[in-house]
C-alpha positions, 0 to 999 in steps of 0.5 A: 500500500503506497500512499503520497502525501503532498505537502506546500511550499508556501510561506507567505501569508498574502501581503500580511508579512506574516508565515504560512505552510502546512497545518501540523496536525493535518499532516501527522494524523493522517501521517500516523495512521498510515503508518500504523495501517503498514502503508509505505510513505511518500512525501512530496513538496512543489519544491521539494525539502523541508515545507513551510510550517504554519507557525500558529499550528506549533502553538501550545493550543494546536498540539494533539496526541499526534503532534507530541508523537511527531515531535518525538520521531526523529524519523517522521521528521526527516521525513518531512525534511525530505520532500521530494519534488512533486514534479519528479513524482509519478502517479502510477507508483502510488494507490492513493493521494492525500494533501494535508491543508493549511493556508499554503496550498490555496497559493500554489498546489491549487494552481501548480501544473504537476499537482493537476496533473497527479489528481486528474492521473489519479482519478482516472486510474480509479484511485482515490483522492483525499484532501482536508481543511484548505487543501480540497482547494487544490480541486479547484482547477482538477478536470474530470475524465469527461472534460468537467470539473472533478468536484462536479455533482460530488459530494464534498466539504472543506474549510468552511466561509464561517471558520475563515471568518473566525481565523479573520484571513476572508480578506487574505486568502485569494479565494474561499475554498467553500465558495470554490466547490460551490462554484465549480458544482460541487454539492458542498455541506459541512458540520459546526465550525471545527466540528470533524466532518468527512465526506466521501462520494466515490474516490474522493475524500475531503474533510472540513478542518483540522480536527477531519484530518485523522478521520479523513484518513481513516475514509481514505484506508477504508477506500483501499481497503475496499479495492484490494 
């Protein structure tokens, strides 16, 4: 079971002056779970290496069983220090894809060519696609095999309007990953703000928020599981 893990690398957070990336938990839940479930890992970056990280998701008040345990695996964090190079990264050695959010990805996987090119591969090998938080925004330039949309008529979810009212970045981000999937057809719905919610509607996979990750993971084994 091969299982690739794309990560951001962006650090800026619009023109604020103020750092940006991935969200910690959003990475080492599902990273662990996979990991116990015995899937082999691979982690890739646009660029490659280290990926930024989100500074507000090292804070005291964001830390989680599973980001106590990254801090204690000095392997998972070589592993993240090691990136590959998400244009190097070939989808036909992979059963599944899960994107970690973060505020990152709505600046560069979203328009990034190699990552369009891995989930449109992906989809139409029939293999499922999992991303949570900001990261369905990813999406947002993603055809289907037939030309459309790949969020079109799916059932999905993600960051919603509200949480990033709460987080006060509406003003900030370039673009508000629930009105995406609204835009592009998506038949979107969502849970309590912070609430975990997770959708899945054939072979994909999207999550609402931080606390989606680690069952977004589970949604993405379960669909594995099921093609064996």
């Amino acid at each position: 079971m091969n299982i690739l893990m794309v990560l951001t690398s962006h650090d800026r957070l619009g023109d604020t002056g103020k750092k940006t990336g991935f969200w910690l938990e959003e990475f080492a839940a599902p990273y662990y779970v996979f990991k116990d479930a015995g899937a082999t890992l691979t982690l890739a970056s646009p660029q490659g290496g280290q990926p930024p990280l989100d500074p507000k998701s090292d804070e005291p008040d964001a830390q989680t069983e599973a980001t106590r345990r990254f801090r204690g695996d000095p392997a998972a964090q070589k592993a993240l220090a090691t990136t590959v190079k998400l244009s190097g990264v070939s989808a036909e050695s992979f059963d599944a894809v899960f994107y970690p959010g973060g505020h990152g990805p709505l600046w560069d996987l979203a328009q990034d060519a190699d990552s369009i090119r891995l989930i449109e591969t992906m989809a139409a090998s029939g293999k499922p696609v999992a991303a949570v938080c900001h990261a369905p925004g990813v999406l947002g330039r993603v055809k289907g095999p037939d030309g459309a949309p790949l969020v079109k008529g799916k059932r999905v979810t993600g960051f919603t309007n509200t949480e990033e009212a709460a987080v006060g970045l509406t003003e900030i981000v370039p673009f508000l990953v629930e009105d995406m999937l609204v835009k592009n057809g998506g038949q979107y719905s969502k849970a309590g703000d912070w609430e975990p919610y997770v959708v899945t509607d054939g072979l994909l996979v999207t999550g609402q928020n931080p606390a989606s990750s680690e069952p977004g993971a589970h949604a993405l084994l379960a669909l594995l599981k099921q093609g064996r």
